[in-house]
Each structure stands twice: as C-alpha cells, then as structure tokens.
C-alpha positions in Angstrom: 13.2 -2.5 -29.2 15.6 -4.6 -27.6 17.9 -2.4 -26.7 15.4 -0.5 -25.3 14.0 -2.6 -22.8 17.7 -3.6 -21.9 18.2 0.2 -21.1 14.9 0.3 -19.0 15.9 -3.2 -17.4 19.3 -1.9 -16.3 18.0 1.7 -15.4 14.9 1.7 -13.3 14.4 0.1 -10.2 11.4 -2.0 -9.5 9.6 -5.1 -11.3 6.4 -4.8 -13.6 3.9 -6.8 -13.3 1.3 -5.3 -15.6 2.4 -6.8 -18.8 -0.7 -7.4 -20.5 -2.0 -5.2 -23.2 -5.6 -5.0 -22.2 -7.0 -2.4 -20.0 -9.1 -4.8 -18.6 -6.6 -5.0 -15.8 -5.6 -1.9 -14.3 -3.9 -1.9 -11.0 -5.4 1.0 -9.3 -3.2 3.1 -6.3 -3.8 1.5 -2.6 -5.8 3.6 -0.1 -6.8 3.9 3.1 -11.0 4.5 4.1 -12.4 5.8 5.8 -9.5 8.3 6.2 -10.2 10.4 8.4 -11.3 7.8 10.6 -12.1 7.0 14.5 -11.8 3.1 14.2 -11.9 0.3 11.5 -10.5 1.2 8.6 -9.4 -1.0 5.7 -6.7 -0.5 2.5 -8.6 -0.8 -0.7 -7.4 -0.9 -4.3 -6.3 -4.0 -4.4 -6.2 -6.6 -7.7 -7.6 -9.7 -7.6 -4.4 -11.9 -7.7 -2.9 -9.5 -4.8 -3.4 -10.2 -0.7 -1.9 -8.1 1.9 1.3 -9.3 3.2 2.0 -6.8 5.9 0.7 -3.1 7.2 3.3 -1.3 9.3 1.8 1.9 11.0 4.3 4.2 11.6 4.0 7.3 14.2 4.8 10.9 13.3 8.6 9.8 15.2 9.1 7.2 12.4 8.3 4.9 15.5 6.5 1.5 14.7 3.5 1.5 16.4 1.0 -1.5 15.1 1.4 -4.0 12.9 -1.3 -6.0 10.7 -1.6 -8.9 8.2 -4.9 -8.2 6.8 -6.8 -5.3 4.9 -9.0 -4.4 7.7 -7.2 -2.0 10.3 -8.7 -1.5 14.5 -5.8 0.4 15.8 -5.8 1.4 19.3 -4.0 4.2 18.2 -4.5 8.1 19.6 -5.5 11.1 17.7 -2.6 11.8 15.3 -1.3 11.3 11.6 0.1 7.7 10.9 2.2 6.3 8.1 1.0 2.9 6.8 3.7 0.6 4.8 1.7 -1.8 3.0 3.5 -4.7 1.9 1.2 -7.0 -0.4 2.4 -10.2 -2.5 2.9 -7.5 -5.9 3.8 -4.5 -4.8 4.8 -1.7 -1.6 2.6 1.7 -0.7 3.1 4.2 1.9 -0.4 5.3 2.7 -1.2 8.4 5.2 -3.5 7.7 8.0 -5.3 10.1 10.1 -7.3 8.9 13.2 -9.5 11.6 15.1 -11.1 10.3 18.4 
C-alpha cells in the first residue's frame, strides 16, 4: 500500500483533507443560491471547520468585477452570467452565477 500512495502522492495534484473513515463528514460541492438571482445571494456547502477566504466574480471577458470575503454576495452587478472563484481556508470552486434584474 505504500507504494501506492507514493504513486498517488507524486501523480495527482491537489491535497486531501478528508482523511477520516467515517461518513459522518462528507464535504459536500460549494454552490451558489439563489442562482438565478436579482440580489443577495450566498455560497453554501460549506464544512464546519472551513470559512470563506475570498469570492472573485468574474465577467463573461474573464474581467474581475467584485470582490468579497464573506459567504453572503450583494453585487451591483448587471444582468449577465458571472464566474465566482471561491477561495475558502480548504479548498477552491469555480461556481456559475446568473443575475437577472
């Protein structure tokens, strides 16, 4: 087995951080709700021992347009679909967000 997890060390990117064996403590995917939305809207899905670092909202240009450091979004942001790069203290998602005003 340890040559194994030497192969996976050396081969795939990334760090684990679910090491326990009890499903007690699944780490669910990050979202964005409501989505569609017209105002607040806040990235859920988060574990317990995990805060929000950073949300970069990204235009359809790749242009950044908002920044945040908190799981509740207001962007003044026009109609349109929006990239979000969350950044929390375990982990990185790119979330789609689509505000219609």
């Amino acid at each position: 087995i340890n040559t194994r997890l030497a192969w996976l060390d050396a081969n795939l990117p990334g760090t684990c951080y679910y090491t326990g064996g009890s499903t007690n403590h699944r780490v669910l995917p990050l979202h964005v709700a409501p989505n569609p939305t017209t105002s607040l809207c806040y990235v859920s899905g988060l574990t317990e021992q995990e805060s929000i670092q950073l949300i970069e909202v990204f235009n359809f240009a790749g242009q950044k347009v908002a920044t945040f450091h908190t799981q509740y979004l207001s962007p003044q942001l026009s109609t349109g679909i929006y990239q979000l790069k969350v950044t929390t203290s375990l982990r990185e998602a790119r979330l789609k967000l689509i505000i219609n005003k």
